[in-house]
N, C-alpha and C positions, 0 to 999 in steps of 0.2 A: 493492567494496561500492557499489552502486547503492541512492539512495533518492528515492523516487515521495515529493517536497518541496515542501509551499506555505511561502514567508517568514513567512505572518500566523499562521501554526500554532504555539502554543507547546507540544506534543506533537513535531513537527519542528522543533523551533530545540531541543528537549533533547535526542533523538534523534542531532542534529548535535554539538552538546556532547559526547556521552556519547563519541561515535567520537571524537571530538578528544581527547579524555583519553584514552584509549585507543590516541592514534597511529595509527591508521586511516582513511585518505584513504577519501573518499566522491566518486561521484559523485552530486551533485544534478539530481535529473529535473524539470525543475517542469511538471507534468503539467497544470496547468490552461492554462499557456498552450502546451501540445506532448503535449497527451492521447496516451494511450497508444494505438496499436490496437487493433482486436478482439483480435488474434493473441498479443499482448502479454499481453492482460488473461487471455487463456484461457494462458496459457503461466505467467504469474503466479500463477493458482486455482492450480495445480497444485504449484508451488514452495510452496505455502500449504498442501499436502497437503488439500485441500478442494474438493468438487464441486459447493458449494453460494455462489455469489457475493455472497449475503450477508454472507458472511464476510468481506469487503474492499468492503463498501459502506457509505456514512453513512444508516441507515434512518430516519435522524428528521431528514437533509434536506429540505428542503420542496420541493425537485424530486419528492423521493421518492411524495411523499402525490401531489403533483401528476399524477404521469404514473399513479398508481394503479395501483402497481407491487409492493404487498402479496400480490397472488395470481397474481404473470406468473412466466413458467418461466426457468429456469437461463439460456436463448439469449434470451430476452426482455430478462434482466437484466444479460447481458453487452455485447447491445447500446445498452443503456441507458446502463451506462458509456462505453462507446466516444464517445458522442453529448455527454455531460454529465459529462466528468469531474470535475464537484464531487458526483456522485456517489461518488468513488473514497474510500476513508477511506485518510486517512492519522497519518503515513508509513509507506508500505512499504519495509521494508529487506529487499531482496537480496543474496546472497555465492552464487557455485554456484551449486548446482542446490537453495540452500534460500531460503525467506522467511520474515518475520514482519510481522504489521501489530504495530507499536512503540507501543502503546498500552498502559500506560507505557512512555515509552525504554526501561527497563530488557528489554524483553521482547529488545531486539535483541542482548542478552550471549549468548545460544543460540548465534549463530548466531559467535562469535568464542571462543568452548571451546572450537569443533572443531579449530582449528589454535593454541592454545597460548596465546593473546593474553592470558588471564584468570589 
């Protein structure tokens, strides 16, 4: 279990709870200080089952409005996060070949059904 982790995040410090109760070692990514790659982030949309990278971005960051990123395209906004990972919304939790952005923790139980955990 790999999860894309800011410390100041209490959306990620419950996320981490929840795996811990749960008995599930995590790897924490702290992505702002070791941002992800493009390749990463484009590898990630896709574990998210989604082609649209809003769907793992913080749209009411104020980088957001700033770079005036409301009408840029999919590769616009991919590189965007590469550049500004407080762009990335977190936490995302990986297992396999699945993700979820854990907004609430609880979203990241999906992804521990599949092998028995729950």
């Amino acid at each position: 279990m790999v999860v894309w982790y800011n410390p100041r995040c209490s959306k990620c410090q419950g996320a981490a709870e929840l795996l811990a109760a749960y008995g599930v070692p995590a790897h924490r990514v702290l992505y702002l200080e070791n941002p992800p790659p493009r390749t990463e982030i484009v590898r990630v949309l896709a574990l998210l089952g989604t082609t649209d990278p809003r769907g793992m971005m913080r749209i009411r960051e104020p980088r957001y409005v700033e770079l005036g990123l409301a009408d840029a395209s999919a590769d616009e906004l991919v590189d965007a996060m590469a550049q500004y990972p407080e762009l990335v919304e977190r936490p995302i939790v990986i297992r396999g070949d699945r993700a979820v952005v854990a907004r609430p923790p609880e979203l990241l139980l999906s992804l521990l059904e599949t092998d028995g955990v729950q």
